[in-house]
Backbone as CSV, one residue per row, in Angstrom:
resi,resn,N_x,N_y,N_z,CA_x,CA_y,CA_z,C_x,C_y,C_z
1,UNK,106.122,114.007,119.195,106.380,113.774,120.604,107.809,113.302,120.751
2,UNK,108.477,113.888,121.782,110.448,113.274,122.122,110.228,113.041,123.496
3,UNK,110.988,111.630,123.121,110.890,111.039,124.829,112.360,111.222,124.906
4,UNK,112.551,111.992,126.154,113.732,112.220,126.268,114.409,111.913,127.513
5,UNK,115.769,110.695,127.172,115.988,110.010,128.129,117.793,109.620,127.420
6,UNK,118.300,109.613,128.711,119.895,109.401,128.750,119.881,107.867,127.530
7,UNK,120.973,107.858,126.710,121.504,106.779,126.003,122.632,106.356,127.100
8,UNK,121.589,104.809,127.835,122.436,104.310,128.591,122.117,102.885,128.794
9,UNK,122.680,101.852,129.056,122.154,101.099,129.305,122.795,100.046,130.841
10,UNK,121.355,100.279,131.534,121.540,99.523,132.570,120.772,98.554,132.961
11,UNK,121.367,97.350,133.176,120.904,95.915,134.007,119.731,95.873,132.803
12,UNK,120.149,95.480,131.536,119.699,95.232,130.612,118.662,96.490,129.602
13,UNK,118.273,97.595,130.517,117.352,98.490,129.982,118.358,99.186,129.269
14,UNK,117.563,99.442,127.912,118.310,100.740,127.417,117.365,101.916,127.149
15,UNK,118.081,102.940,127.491,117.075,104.169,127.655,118.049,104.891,126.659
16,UNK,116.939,105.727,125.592,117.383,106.322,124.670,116.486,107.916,124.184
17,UNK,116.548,108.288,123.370,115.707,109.541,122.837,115.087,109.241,121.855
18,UNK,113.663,109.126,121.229,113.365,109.144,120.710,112.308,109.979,119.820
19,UNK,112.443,110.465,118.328,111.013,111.542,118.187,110.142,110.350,117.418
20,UNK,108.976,110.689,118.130,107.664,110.171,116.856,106.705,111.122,116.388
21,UNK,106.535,110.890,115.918,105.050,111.570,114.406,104.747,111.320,115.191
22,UNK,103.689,112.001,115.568,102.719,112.590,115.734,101.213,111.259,115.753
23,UNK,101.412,110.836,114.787,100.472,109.961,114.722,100.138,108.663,115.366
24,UNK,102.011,108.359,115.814,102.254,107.318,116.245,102.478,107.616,117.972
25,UNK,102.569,108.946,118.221,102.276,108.982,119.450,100.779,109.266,120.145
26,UNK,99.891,109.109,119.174,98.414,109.350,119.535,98.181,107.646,119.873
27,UNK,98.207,106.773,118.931,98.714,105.248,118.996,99.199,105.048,120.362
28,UNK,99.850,105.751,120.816,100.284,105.027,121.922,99.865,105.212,123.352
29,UNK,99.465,106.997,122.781,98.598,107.525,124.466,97.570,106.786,124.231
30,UNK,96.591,106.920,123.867,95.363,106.028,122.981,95.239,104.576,124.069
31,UNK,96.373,103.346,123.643,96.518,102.370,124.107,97.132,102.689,125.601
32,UNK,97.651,103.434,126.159,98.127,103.853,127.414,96.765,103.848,128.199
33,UNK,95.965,104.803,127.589,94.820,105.242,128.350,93.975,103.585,128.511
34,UNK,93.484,103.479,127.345,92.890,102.295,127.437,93.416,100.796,128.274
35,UNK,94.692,100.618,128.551,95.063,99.652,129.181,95.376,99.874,130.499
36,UNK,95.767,101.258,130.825,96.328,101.358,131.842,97.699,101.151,132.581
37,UNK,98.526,100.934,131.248,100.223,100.576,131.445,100.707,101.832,131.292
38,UNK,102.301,101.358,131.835,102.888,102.358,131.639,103.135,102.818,130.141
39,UNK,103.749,103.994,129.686,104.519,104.355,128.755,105.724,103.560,128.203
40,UNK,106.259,103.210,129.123,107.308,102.280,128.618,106.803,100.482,128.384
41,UNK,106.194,100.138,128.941,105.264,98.709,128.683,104.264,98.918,127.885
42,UNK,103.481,99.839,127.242,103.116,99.965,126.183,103.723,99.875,125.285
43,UNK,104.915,101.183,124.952,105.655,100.888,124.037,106.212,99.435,123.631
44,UNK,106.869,98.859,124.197,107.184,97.645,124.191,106.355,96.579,123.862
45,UNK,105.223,96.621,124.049,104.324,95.527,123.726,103.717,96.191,122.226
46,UNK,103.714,97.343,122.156,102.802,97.841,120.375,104.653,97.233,119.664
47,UNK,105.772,97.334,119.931,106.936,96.761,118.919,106.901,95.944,118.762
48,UNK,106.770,95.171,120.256,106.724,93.513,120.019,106.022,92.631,119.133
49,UNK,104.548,93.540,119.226,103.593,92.838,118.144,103.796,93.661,117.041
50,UNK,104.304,94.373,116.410,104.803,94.987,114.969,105.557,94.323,114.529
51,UNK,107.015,93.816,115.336,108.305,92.759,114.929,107.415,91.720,114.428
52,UNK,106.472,90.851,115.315,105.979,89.687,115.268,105.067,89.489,113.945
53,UNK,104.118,90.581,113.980,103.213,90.757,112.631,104.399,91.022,111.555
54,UNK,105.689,91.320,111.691,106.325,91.976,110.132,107.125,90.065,109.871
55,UNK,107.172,89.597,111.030,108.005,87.958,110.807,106.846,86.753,110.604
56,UNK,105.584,86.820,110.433,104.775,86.194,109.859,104.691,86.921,108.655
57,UNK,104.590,87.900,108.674,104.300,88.265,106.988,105.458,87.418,105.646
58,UNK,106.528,87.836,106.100,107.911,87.513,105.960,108.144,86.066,105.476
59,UNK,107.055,85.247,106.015,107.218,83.705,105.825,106.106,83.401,105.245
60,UNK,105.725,83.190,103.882,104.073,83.195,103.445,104.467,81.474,103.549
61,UNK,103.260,81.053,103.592,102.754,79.500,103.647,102.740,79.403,102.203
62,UNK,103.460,78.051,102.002,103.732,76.992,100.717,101.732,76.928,100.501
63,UNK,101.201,76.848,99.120,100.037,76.296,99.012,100.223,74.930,99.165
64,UNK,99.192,74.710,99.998,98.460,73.474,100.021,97.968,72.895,98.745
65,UNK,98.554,71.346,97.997,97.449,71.343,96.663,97.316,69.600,97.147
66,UNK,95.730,69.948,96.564,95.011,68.372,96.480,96.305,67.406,95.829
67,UNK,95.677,66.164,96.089,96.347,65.145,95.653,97.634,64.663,96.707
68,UNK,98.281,63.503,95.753,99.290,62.962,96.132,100.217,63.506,95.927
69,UNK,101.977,64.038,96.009,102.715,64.645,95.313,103.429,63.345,94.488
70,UNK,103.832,63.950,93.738,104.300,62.592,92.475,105.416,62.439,92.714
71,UNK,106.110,63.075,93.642,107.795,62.294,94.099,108.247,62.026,95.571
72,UNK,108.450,61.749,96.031,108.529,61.977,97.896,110.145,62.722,97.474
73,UNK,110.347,63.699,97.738,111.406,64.714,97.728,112.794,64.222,99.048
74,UNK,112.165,63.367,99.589,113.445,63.117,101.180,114.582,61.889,100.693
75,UNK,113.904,61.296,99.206,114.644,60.057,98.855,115.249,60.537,97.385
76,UNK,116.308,61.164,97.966,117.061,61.870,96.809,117.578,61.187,95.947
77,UNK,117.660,59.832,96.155,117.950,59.268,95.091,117.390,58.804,93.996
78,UNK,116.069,58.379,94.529,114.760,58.381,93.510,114.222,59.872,92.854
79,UNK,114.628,60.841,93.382,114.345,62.067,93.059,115.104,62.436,91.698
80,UNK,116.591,62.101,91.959,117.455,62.120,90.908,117.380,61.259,89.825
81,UNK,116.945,60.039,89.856,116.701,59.056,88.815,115.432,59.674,88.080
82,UNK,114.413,60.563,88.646,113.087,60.995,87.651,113.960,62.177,87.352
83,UNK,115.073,62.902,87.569,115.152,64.000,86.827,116.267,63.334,85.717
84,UNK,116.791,62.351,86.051,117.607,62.107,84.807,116.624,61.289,83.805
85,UNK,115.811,60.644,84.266,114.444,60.252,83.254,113.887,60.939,82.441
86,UNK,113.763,62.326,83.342,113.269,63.236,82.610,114.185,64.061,81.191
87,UNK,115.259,64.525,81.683,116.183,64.513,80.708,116.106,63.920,78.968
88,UNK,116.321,62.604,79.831,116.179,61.752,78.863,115.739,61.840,77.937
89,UNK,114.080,61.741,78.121,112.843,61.688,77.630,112.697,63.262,76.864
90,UNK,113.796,64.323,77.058,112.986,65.729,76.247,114.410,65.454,75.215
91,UNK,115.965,64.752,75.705,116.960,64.685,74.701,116.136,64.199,73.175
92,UNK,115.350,63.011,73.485,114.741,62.333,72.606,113.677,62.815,71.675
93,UNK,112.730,63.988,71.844,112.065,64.223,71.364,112.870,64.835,70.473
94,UNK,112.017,64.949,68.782,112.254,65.843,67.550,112.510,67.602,68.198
């Protein structure tokens, strides 16, 4: 399917040409029909939530782990004294 439209942009719209597969324009009549929007507010709302689903993916969540954590990480100075402890403590071993 080619939506075919001047590369222009006015009072913020930009209107352009675009081809899609085939598949992705069934996707969109599909949701057209079913919602009852336009072509162009469809489109826009199936990107919007594609951008949005690809920028959560993008950011996976730190695991969660039981317990206490064994350093508070914001007091860098105590942070630095267990890594030079640590040091220490492997210089020393055999």
């Amino acid at each position: 399917m080619e939506v075919d439209a001047s590369d222009a942009k006015i009072a913020g719209i930009i209107r352009t040409t675009i081809t899609l597969d085939d598949d992705v324009a069934a996707i969109i009549e599909t949701e057209k029909r079913r919602t009852g929007e336009s072509f162009r507010t469809t489109v826009n709302r199936l990107v919007r939530r594609g951008a949005a689903a690809d920028r959560r993916r993008a950011a996976p969540r730190l695991p969660e782990l039981p317990g206490r954590p064994m350093l508070d990480i914001s007091d860098v100075s105590a942070l630095l004294a267990a890594l030079d402890d640590e040091r220490r403590t492997q210089r020393d071993l055999p």
